[in-house]
C-alpha positions in Angstrom: -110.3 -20.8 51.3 -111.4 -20.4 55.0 -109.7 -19.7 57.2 -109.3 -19.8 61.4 -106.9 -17.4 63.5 -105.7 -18.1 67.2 -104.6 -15.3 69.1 -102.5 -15.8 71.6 -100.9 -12.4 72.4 -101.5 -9.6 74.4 -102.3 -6.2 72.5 -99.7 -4.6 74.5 -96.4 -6.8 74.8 -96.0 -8.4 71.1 -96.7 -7.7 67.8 -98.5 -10.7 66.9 -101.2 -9.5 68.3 -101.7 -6.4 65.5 -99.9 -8.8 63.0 -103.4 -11.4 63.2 -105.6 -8.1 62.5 -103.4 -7.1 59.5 -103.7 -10.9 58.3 -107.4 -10.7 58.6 -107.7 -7.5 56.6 -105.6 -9.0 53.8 -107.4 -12.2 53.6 -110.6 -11.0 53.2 -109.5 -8.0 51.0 -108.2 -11.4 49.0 -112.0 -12.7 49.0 -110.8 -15.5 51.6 -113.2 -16.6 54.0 -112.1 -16.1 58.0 -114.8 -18.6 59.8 -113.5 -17.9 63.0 -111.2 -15.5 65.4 -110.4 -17.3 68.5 -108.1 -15.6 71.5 -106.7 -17.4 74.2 -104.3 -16.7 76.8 -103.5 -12.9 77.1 -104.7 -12.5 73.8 -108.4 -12.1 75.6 -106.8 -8.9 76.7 -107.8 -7.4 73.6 -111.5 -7.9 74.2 -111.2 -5.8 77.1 -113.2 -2.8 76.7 -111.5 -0.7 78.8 -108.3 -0.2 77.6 -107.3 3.1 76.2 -104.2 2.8 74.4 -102.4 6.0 73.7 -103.3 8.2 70.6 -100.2 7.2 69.0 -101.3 3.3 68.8 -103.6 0.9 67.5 -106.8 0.3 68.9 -107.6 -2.7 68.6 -110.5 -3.9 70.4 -112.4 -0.9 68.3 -110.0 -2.7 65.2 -111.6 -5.6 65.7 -115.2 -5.0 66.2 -115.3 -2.6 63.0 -113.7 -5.8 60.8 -115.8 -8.3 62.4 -119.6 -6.0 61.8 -118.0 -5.4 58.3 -117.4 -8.8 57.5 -119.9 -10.7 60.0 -116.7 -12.1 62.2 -116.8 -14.5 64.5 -114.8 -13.5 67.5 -114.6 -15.9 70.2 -113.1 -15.4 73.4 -111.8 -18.1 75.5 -114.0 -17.9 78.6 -111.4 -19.2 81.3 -108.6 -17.3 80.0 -110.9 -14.1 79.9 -112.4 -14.5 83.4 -108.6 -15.3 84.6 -108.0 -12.1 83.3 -111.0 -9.9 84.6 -112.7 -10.0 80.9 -116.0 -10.5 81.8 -119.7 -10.3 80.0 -122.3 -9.5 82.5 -123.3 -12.8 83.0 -119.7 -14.1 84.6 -119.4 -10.4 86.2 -122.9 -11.5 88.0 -121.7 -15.2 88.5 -118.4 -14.0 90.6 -120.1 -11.3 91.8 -118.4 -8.2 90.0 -119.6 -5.0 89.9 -119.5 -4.5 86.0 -119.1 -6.4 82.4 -116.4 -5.1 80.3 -116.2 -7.4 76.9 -116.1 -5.2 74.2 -118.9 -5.0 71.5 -118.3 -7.8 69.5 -116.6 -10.3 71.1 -118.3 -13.4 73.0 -117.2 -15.6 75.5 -116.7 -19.2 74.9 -115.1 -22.5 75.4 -112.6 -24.0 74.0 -115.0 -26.1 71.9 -115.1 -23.5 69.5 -111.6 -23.5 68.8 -112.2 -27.4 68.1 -115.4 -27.1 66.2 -112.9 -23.9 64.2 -109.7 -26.6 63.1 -112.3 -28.6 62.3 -114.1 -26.9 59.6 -111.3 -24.4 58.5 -108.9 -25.1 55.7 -106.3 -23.3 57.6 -105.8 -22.4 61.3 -103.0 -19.8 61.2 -101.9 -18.9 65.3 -100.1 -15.7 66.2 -97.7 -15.3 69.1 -97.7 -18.0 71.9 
């Protein structure tokens, strides 16, 4: 079956956030397809290359980009949430004139077209916080 996940939550401030990770992992460890990740809202946050969370904790923007080169993810970023948020790849860090990028390896900004083109073609689209 394939499958589509919309994240909605910050890394930091819910679960859902490590809960659509640990869904990921077990549908593909089931032989499931997942055609596409999607983030939105605060859940951009987690393509944030910057963040360091404590030793203690998950990290998963490094989660994430180790699934998705496993299993040739898709991971699609909202870009108006992201640049809302200070996510930015270097072309919107050069369009608002910031000094750096900072979208993690494996992530790419994109409209909310994807997430369209995603229910679309999925058999499921399963969202997580919101």
């Amino acid at each position: 079956m394939k499958f589509s996940l919309v994240v909605h939550a910050s890394p930091f401030s819910e679960q859902a956030s490590s809960t659509a990770y640990r869904y990921a992992k077990c549908l593909l460890s089931q032989g499931h397809e997942i055609y596409r990740v999607f983030y939105y809202g605060d859940g951009v946050m987690v393509a944030n290359s910057q963040i360091a969370p404590p030793q203690d904790e998950a990290n998963l923007p490094k989660l994430w980009t180790e699934l998705a080169n496993e299993h040739s993810l898709d991971l699609v970023v909202c870009i108006a949430a992201a640049v809302k948020r200070g996510v930015l790849d270097q072309n919107e860090a050069k369009r608002y004139e910031k000094d750096a990028a900072n979208l993690a390896d494996g992530f790419e900004l994109s409209g909310l077209g994807q997430l369209a083109e995603a229910i679309a073609i999925s058999d499921r689209v399963v969202t997580f916080g919101g």
